[in-house]
N, CA, C and O of each residue as an XYZ file, in Angstrom:
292
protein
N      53.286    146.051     95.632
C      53.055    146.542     96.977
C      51.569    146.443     97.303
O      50.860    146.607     96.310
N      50.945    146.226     98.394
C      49.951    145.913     98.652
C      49.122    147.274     99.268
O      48.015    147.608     98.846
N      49.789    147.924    100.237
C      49.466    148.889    100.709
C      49.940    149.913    100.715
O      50.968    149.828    101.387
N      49.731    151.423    100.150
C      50.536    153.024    100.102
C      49.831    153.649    100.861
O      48.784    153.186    101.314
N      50.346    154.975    101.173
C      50.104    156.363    101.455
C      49.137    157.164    100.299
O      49.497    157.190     99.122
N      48.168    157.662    100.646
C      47.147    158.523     99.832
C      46.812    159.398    100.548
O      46.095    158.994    101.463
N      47.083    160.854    100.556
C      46.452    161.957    100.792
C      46.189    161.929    102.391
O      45.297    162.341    103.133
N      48.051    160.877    102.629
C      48.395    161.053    104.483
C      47.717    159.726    105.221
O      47.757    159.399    106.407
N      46.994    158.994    103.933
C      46.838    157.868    104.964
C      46.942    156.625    104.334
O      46.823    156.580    103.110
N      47.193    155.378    105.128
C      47.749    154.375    104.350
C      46.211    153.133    103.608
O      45.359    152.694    104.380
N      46.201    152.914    102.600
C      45.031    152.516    101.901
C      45.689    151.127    101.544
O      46.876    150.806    101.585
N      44.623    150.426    101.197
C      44.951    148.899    100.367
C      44.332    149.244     99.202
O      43.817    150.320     98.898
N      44.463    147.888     98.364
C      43.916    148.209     97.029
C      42.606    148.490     97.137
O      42.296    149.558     96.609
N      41.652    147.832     97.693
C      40.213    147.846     98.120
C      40.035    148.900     98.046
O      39.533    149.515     97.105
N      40.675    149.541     99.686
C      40.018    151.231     99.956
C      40.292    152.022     98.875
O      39.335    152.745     98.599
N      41.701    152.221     97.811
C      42.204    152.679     96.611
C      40.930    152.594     95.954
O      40.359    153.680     95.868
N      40.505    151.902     95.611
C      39.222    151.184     94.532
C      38.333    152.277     94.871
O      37.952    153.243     94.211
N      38.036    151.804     96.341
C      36.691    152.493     96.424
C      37.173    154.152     96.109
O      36.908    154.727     95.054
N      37.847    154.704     97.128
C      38.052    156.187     96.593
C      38.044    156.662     95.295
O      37.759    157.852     95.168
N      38.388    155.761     93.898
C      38.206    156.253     92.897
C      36.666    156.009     92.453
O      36.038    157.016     92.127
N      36.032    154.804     92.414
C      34.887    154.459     92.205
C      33.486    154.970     93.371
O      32.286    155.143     93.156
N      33.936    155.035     94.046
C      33.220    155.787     95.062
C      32.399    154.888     96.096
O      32.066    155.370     97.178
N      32.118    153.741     95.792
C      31.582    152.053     96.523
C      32.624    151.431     96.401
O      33.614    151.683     95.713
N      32.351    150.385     97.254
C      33.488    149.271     97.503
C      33.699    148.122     96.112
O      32.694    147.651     95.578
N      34.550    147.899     95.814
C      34.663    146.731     94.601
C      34.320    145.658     94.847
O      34.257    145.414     96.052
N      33.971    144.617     93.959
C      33.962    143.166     94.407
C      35.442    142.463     94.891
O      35.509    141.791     95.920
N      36.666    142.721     93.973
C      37.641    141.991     94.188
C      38.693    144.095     93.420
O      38.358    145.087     92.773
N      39.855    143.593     94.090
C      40.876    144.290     93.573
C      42.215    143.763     93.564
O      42.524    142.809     94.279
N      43.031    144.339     92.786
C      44.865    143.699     92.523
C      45.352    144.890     93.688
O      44.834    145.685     94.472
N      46.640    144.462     93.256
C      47.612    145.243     94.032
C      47.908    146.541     93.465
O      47.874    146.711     92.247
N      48.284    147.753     94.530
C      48.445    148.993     93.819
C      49.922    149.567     93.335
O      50.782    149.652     94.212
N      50.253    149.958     92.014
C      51.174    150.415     91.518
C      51.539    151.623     90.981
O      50.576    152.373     90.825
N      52.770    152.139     90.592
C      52.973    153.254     90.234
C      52.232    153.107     88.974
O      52.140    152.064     88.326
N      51.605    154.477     88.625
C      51.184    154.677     87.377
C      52.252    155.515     86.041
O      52.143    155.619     84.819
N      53.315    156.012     87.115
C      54.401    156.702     85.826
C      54.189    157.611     84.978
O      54.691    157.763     83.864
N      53.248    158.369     85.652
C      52.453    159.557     85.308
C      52.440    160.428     86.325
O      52.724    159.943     87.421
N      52.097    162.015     86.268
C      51.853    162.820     87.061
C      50.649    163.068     87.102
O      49.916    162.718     86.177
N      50.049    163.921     88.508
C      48.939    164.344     88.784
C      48.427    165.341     87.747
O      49.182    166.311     87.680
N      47.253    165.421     86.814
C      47.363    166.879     85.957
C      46.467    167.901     86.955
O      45.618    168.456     86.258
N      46.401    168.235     88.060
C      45.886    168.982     88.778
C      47.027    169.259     89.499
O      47.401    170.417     89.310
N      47.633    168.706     90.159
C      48.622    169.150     91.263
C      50.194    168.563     90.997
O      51.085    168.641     91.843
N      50.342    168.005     89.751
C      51.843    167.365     89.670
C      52.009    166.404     90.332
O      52.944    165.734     89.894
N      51.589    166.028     91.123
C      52.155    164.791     92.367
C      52.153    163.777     91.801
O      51.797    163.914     90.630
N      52.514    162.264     92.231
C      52.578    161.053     92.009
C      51.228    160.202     91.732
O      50.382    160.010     92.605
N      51.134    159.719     90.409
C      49.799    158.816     90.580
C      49.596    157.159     90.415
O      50.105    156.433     89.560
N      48.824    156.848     91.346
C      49.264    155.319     91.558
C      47.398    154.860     90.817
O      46.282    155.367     90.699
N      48.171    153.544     90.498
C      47.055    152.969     89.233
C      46.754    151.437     90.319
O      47.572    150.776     90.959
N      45.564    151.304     90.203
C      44.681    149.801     90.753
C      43.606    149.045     89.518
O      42.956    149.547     88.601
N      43.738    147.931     89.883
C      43.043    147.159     88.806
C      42.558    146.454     89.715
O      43.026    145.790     90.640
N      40.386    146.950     88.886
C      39.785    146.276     90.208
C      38.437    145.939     89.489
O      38.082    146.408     88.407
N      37.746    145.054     90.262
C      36.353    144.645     89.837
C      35.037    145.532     90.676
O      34.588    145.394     91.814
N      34.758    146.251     89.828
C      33.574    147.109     90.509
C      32.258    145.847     90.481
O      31.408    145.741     91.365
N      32.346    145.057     89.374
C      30.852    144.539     89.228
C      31.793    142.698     88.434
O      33.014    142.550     88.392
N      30.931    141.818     88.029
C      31.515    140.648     87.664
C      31.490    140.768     86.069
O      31.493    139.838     85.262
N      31.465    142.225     85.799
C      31.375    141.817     83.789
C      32.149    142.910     83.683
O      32.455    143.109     82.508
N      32.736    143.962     84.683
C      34.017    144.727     84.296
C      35.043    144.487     85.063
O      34.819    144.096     86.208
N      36.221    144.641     84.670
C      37.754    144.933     84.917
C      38.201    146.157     84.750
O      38.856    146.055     83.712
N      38.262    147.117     85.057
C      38.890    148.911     85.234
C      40.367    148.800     86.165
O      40.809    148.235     87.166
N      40.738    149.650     85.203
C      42.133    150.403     85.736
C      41.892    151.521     86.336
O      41.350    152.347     85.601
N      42.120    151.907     87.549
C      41.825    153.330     88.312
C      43.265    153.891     88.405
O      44.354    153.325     88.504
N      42.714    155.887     88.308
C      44.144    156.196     89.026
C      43.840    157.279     89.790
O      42.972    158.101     89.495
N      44.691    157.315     90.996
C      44.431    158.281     92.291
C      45.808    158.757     92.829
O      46.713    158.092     93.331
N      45.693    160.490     92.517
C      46.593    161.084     92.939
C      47.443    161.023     94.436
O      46.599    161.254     95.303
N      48.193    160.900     94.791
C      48.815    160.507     96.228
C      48.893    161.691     97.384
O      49.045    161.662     98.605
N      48.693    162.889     96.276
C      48.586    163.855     96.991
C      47.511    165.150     96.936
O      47.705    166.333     97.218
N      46.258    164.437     96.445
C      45.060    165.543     95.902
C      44.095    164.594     95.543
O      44.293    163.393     95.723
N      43.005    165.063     95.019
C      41.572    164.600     95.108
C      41.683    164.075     93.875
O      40.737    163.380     93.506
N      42.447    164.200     93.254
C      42.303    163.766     91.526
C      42.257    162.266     91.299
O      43.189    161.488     91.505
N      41.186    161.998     90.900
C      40.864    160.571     89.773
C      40.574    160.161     88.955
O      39.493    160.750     88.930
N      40.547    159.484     87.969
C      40.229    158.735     86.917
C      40.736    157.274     86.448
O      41.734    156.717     86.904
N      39.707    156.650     85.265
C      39.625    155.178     85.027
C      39.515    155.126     83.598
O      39.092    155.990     82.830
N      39.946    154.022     83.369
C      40.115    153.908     81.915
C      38.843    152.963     81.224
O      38.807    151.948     80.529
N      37.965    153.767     81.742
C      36.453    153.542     80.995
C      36.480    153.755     80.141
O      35.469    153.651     79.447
C-alpha cells in the first residue's frame, strides 16, 4: 500500500519517514503492517523502509494512533 491513515490523516511513505525521523528522507519504500502493537497505547503499528542519508537503510515504526516511534538503529 502506498498510502495510510496516521493519527487521522492520510501520509505516504515519505511523510511516514519523515514523522519518525523527524526531516525528510532521501528516497522511501512503501508502508506496511508491522504485526506488532503500539507499547504506549496498544494500537496498530505500521513499519517504512527508508533512506535518511545514501550510506543508511532504516526500518521505521509509527503508531497509527499515538505519537509513538521507533527504528531499528
Amino acid at each position: 500500500m502506498s498510502n495510510r491513515v496516521v493519527q487521522g490523516r492520510m501520509v505516504t511513505p515519505e511523510r511516514l519517514a519523515e514523522l519518525i525521523e523527524g526531516e525528510p528522507p532521501m528516497e522511501a519504500d512503501g508502508i506496511e503492517d508491522a504485526d506488532r502493537q503500539c507499547p504506549d497505547c496498544g494500537g496498530d503499528v505500521l513499519a517504512v523502509s527508508y533512506m535518511p542519508s545514501v550510506t543508511e537503510l532504516i526500518t521505521g515504526y509509527k503508531c497509527q494512533d499515538c505519537d509513538w516511534a521507533a527504528d531499528d538503529r
